[in-house]
C-alpha atoms as one frame of an Amber mdcrd trajectory, in Angstrom:
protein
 -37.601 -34.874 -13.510 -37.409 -33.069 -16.668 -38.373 -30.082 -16.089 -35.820
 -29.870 -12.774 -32.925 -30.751 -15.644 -34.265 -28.097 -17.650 -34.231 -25.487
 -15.649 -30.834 -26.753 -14.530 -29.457 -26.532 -18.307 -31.496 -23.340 -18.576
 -29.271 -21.139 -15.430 -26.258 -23.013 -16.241 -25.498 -21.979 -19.935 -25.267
 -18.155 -18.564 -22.468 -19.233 -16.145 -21.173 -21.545 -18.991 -20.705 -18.382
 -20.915 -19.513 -16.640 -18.459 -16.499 -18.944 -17.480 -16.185 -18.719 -21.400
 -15.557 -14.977 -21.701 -13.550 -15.516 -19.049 -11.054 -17.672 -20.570 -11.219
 -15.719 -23.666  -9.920 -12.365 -21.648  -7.043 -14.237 -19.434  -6.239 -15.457
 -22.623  -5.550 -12.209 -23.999  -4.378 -10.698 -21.190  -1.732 -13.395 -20.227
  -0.280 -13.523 -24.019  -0.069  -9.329 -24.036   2.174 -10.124 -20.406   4.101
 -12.872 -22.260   4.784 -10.885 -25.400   5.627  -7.573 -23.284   7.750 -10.281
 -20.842   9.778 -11.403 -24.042  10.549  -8.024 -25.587  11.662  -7.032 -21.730
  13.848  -9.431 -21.321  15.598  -8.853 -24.124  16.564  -5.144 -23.107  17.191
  -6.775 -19.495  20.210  -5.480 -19.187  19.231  -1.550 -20.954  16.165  -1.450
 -18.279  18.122  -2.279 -15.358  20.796   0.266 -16.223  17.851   2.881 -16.377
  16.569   1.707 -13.282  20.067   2.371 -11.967  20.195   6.265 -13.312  18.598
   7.356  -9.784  21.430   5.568  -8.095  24.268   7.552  -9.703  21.923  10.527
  -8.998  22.870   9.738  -5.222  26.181   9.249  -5.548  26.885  12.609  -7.351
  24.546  14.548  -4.615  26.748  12.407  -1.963  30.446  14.435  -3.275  31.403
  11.120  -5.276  31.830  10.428  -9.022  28.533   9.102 -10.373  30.862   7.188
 -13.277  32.266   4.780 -10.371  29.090   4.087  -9.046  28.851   0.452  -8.711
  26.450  -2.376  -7.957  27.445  -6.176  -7.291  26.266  -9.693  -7.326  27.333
 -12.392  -4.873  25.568 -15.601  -6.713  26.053 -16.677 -10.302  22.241 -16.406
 -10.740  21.552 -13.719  -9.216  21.801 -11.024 -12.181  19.901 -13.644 -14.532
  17.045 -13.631 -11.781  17.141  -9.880 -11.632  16.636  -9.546 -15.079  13.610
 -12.016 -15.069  12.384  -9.813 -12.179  13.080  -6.577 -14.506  11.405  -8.140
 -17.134   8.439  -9.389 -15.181   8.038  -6.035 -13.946   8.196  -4.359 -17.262
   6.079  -6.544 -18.831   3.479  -6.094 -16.054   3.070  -2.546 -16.685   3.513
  -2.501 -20.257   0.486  -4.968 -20.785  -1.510  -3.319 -18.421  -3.175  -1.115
 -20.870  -4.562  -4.997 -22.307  -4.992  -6.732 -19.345  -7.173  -3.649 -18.175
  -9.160  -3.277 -21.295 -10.141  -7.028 -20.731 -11.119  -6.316 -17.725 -13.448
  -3.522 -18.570 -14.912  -5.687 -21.534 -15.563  -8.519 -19.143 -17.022  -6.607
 -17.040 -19.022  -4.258 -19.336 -21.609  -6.018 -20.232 -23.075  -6.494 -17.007
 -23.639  -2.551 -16.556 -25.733  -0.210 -17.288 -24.943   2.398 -19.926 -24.347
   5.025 -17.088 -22.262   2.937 -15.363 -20.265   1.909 -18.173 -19.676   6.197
 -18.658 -19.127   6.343 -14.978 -16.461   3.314 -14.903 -14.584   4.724 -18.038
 -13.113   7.305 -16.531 -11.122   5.333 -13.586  -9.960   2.843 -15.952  -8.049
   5.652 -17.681  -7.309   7.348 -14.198  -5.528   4.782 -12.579  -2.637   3.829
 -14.341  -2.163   7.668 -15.128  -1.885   7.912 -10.805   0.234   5.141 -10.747
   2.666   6.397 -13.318   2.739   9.642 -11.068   3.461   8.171  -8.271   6.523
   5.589 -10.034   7.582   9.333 -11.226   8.185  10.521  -7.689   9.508   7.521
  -6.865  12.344   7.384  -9.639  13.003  11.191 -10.007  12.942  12.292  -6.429
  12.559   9.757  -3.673  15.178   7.179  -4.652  17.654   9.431  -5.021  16.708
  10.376  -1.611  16.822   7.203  -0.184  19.895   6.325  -2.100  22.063   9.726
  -1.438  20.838   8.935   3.162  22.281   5.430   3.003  25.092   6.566   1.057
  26.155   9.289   2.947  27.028   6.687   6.016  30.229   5.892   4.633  33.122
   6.462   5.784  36.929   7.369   3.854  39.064   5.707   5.751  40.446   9.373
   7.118  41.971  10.121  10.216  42.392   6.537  11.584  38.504   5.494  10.457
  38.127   2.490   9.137  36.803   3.184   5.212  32.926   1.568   5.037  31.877
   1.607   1.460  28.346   0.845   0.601  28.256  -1.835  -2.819  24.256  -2.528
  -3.043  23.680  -5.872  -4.647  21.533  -5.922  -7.945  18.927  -7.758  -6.533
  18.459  -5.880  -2.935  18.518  -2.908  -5.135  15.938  -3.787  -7.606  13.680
  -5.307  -4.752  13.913  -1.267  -3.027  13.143   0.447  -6.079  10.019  -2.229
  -6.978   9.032  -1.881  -3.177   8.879   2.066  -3.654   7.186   2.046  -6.693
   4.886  -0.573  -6.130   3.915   1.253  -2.715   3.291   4.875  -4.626   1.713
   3.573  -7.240  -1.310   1.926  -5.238  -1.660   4.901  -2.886  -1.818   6.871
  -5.497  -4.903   5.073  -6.211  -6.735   6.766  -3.159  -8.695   9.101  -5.126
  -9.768   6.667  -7.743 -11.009   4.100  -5.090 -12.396   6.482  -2.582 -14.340
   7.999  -5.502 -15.638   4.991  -6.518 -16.474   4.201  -3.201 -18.556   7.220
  -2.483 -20.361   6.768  -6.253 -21.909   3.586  -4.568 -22.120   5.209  -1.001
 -20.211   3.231   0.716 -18.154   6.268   2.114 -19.049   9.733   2.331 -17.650
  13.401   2.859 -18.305  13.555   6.826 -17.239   9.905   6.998 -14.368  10.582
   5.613 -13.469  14.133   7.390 -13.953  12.649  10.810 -12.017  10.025  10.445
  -8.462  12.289   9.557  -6.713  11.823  12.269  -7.297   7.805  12.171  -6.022
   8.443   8.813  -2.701  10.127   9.756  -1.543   7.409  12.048  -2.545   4.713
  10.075  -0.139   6.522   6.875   2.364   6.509   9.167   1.984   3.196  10.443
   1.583   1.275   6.967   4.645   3.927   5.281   7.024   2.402   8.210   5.756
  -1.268   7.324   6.257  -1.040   3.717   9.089   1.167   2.976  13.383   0.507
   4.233  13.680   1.816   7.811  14.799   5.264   7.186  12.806   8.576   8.077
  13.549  10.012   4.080  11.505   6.892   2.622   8.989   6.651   5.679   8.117
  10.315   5.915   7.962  10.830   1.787   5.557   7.988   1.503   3.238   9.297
   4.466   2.896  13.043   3.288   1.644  11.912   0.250  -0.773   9.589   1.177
  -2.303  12.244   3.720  -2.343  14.255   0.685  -4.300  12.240  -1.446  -6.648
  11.709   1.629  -7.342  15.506   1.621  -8.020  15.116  -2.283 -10.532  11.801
  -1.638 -12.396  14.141   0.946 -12.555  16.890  -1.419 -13.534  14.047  -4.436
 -16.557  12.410  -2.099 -17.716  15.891  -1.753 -18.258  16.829  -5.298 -19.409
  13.308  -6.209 -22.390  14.167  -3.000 -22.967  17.583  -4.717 -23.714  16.126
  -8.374 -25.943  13.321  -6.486 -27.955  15.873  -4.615 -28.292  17.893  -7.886
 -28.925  14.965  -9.682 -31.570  13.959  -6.895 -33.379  17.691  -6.879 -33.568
  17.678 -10.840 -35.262  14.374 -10.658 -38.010  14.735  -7.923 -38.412  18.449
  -9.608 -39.090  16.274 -13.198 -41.565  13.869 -11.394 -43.404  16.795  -9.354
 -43.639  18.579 -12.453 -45.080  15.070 -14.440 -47.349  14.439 -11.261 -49.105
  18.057 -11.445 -49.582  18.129 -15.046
């Protein structure tokens, strides 16, 4: 009976110091989101007006003056909320630099020196991709959007009726979060396909014959995820068929420098084996 508790106590410290570490990095990570979350909220107000710069972008392509451009709120809370979102948001991607750090050093020990070199590299990739593709989002394709829904409107001119378009803050914020959000992770392609095909769990051919799956489906998940107009729908899928082409072109090389890598080590054990 002894011995069964010992080896009990003996392969439950590691997962004792696991859950451990653990804490330790949500810690960490959770008070770099709540400091970040503080100092964004306090510019609430400053964030959400640069978050708004895209909008007046629109109205000036759309013939009006981007000075008048307005937004509105129909509840009480509803700006307060907003800014919470803003700040939530803001936080988010300010901390991530921590929160994915602890993640890596979580993580880290468990892997091989190679691997560790091999993992480095994504870690730094992927927020890079995701800040390109929250780029696109608030230079070019919100403006976009912005400038199709407001060019519906009508003046009031020659016996119309004048339709003016006053987004609320909140629907607003929740369009350009939905946008950015959406670039951002498929702007992660590369990184995850490469990954994928380090561990060969995809490969080049894989990956080539299945293209035209690959089309449809960007189509399919850009009209799911994005406001039901052809400008956001269509600018979401070309990219993503884009970065496809790139993932191919990724799981290619990273098959090259295996086969290299495989041919340079039977050639090293041939070589041991006749000497």
């Amino acid at each position: 009976m002894n011995k069964i508790d010992d080896d009990i106590d003996k392969s439950s410290a590691p997962l004792i110091d696991h859950l451990i570490e653990l804490r330790r990095r949500l810690i960490w990570a959770l008070v770099a989101f709540f400091i970040a979350f503080l100092g964004c909220f306090h510019y609430g107000k400053q964030l959400f007006n640069l978050l708004v710069i895209p909008y007046q972008w629109a109205v000036g392509w759309a013939g009006f003056d981007p000075a008048k451009a307005q937004l509105i709120y129909t509840a009480p809370q509803e700006f307060f909320f907003t800014q919470v979102k803003v700040a939530m948001f803001g936080g988010l991607v300010l901390a991530f630099p921590v929160i994915a750090s602890q993640i890596y050093k979580f993580v880290a020990p468990g892997l091989y020196r190679n691997e560790r070199m091999a993992f480095l590299p994504f870690l730094i990739a992927s927020p890079i991709l995701f800040l390109l593709g929250g780029a696109l989002v608030y230079f070019f394709f919100t403006p976009m959007v912005m400038w199709f829904f407001l060019a519906m409107q009508q003046q009031g001119v020659a016996g119309e009726v004048q339709i003016s378009l006053l987004p609320k803050v909140s629907e607003y914020l929740s369009l350009i979060m939905t946008l950015i959000f959406a670039f951002g992770l498929v702007f992660q392609l590369p990184v995850v396909t490469t990954l994928l095909a380090r561990v060969g769990l995809v490969g080049y051919e894989g990956l080539k014959s299945k293209r035209k799956y690959a089309i449809v489906i960007a189509f399919i998940v850009a009209a799911v995820i994005t406001p039901p107009d052809p400008v956001s729908q269509i600018g979401l899928a070309l990219p993503t068929i884009i970065l496809y082409e790139i993932s191919i072109w990724m799981a290619r090389l990273v098959e090259k420098k295996r086969a290299a890598a495989d041919a340079e080590a039977q050639s090293e054990s041939s070589e041991i084996s006749s000497s």
